[in-house]
VOGU-3710 file (C-alpha; in Angstrom, 3 decimals, decimal comma):
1> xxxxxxxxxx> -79,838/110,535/-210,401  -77,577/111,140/-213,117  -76,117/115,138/-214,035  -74,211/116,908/-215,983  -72,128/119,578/-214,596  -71,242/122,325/-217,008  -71,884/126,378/-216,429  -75,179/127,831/-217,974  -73,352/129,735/-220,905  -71,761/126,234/-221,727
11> xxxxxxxxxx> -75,187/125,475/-221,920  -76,435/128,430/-223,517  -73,629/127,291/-226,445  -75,533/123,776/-226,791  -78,098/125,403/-227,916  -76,754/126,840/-231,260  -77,135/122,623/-232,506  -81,220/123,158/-232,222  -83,571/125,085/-233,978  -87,009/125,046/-232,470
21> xxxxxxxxxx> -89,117/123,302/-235,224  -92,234/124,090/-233,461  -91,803/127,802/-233,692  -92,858/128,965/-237,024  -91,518/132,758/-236,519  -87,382/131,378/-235,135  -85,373/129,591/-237,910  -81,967/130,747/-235,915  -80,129/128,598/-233,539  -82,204/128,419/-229,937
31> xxxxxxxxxx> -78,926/130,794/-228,832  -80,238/133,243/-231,068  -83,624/133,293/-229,666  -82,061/133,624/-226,182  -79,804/136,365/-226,728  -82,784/138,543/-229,070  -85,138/138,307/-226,137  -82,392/139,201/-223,511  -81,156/142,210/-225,430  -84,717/143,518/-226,508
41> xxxxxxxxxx> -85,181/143,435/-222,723  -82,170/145,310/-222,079  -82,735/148,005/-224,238  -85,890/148,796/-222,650  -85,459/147,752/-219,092  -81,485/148,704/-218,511  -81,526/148,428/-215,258  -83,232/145,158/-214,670  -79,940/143,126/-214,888  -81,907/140,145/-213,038
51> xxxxxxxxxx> -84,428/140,534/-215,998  -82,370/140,308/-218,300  -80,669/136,818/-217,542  -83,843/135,548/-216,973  -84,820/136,102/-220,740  -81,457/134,602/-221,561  -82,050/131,262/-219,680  -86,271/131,089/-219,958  -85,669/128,069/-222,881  -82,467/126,372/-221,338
61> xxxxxxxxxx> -84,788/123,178/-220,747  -84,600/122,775/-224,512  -80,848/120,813/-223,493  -83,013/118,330/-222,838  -82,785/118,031/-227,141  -79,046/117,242/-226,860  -77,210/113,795/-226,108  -75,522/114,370/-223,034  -79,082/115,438/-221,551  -80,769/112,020/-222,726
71> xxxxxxxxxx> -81,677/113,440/-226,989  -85,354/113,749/-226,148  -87,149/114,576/-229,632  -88,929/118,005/-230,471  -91,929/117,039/-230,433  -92,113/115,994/-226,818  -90,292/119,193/-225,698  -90,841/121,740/-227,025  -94,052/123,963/-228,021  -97,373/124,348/-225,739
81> xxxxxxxxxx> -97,944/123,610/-222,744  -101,597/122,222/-222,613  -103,680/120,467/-219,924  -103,747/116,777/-220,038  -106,939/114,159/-218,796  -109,136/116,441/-221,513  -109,400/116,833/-224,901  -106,394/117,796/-226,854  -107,233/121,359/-228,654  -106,466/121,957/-232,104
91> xxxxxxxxxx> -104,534/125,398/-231,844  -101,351/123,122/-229,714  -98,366/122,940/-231,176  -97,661/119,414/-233,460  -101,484/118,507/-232,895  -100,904/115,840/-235,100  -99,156/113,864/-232,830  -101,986/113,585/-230,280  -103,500/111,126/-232,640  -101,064/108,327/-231,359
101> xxxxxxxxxx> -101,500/109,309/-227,854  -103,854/106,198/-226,067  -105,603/108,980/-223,890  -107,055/110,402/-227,364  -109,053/107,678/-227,604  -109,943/107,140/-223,921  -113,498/108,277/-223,202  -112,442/109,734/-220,045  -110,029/112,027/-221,324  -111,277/112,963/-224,893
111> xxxxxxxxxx> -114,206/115,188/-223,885  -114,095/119,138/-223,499  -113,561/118,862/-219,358  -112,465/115,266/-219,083  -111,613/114,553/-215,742  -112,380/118,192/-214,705  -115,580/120,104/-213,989  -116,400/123,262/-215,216  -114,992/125,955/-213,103  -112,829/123,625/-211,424
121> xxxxxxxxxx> -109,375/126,004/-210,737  -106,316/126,203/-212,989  -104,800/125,285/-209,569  -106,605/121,914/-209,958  -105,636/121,019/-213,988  -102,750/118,872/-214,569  -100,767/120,401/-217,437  -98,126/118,768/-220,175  -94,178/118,654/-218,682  -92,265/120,089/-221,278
131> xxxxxxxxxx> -88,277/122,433/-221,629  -90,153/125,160/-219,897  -90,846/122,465/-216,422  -87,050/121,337/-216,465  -85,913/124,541/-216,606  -88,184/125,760/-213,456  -87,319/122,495/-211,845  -83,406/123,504/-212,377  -83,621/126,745/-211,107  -85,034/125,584/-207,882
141> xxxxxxxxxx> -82,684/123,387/-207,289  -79,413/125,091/-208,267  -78,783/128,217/-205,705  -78,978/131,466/-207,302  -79,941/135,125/-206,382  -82,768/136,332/-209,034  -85,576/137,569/-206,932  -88,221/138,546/-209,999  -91,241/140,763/-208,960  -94,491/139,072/-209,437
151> xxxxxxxxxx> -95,011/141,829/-212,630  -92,205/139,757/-214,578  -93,668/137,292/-216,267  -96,215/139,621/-218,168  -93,211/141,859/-219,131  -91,270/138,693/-220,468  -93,907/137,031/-222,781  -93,811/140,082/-224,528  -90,669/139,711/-225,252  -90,077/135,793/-225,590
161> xxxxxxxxxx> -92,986/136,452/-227,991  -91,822/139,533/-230,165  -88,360/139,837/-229,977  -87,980/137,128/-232,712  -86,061/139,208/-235,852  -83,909/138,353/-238,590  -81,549/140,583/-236,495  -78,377/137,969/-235,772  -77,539/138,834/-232,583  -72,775/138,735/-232,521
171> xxxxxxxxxx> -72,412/136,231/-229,329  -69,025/137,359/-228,952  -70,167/141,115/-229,025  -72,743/140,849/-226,046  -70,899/137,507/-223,943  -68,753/139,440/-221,327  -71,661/141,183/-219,604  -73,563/137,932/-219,978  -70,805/136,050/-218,247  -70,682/139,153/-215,779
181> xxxxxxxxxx> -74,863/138,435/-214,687  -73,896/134,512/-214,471  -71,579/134,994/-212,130  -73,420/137,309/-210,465  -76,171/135,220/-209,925  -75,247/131,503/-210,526  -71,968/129,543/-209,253  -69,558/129,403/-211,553  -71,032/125,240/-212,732  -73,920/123,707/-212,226
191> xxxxxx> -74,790/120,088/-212,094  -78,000/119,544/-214,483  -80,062/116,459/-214,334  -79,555/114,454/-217,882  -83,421/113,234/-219,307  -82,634/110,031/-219,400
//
């Protein structure tokens, strides 16, 4: 299996290529995005160091956009993440693309529950893979010490969700103590597995 080794700031610095064209609210570099949510975090949970490089690396996955990670397009990475083997729903991200998709037209697939029945689990729905499944695959298998309460993910989709300003955030202002929490946390490089 092919990697890349580089550390996640390097990473964090690919990002300022992409701008997510599937987020109507962001027309900043992805690093932007990152460093807005990670700050508005700060500010109101100062002591939650752990917290806030999590909001700083919650959309690394969206490498997966650049060469060296195999150029995947935007459409395929990032936006929703939606269950799959049922109906596509309107409100996802780049619907329009769905019409291409063979399962659209499969009879199996294309109804409200497809291959599900009603009341079924979320535990038994196969969802989309997407920049936010790399990114949890990554962090599982690189060693690091963030320990995140089970209360963190409602705190951070606040955030990931409303932090989004025309506020440009100065990288070199705020990238010492984000250096500091990488190397707190992370080794020093990581090896990252390329997309294609």
């Amino acid at each position: 299996m092919e990697r890349v080794e580089m550390s996640i700031w390097e990473c964090c610095e690919l990002l300022n290529e992409y701008v997510d064209e599937s987020d109507p609210d962001l027309d900043e570099p992805q690093i932007q995005h990152l460093l807005q949510t990670a700050e508005a975090i700060r500010k109101d949970y100062p002591d939650e160091d752990w917290l806030h490089l999590t909001a700083l690396i919650h959309d690394l996955g969206k490498v997966l956009l650049h060469p060296a990670f195999g150029e995947l397009p935007q459409w395929a990475m990032v936006g929703d993440t939606f269950p799959v083997g049922c109906a596509f729903d309107e409100s996802i991200v780049d619907h329009k693309y769905f019409q291409e998709n063979p399962d659209n037209k499969n009879p199996a697939y294309n109804t409200k529950y497809g291959i599900y029945s009603e009341g079924c689990g979320l535990h038994n729905v196969l969802m989309s893979w997407g920049h936010v499944d790399y990114m949890y695959l990554e962090d599982h298998f690189h060693p690091n010490t963030i320990a995140p309460p089970p209360f963190s993910v409602w705190i951070f989709s606040k955030f990931d969700l409303y932090s989004k300003s025309k506020v440009h955030i100065r990288v070199e202002k705020v990238k010492p103590y984000y250096l500091y929490l990488i190397n707190k946390y992370f080794p020093a490089k990581l090896k990252w597995q390329c997309g294609s």
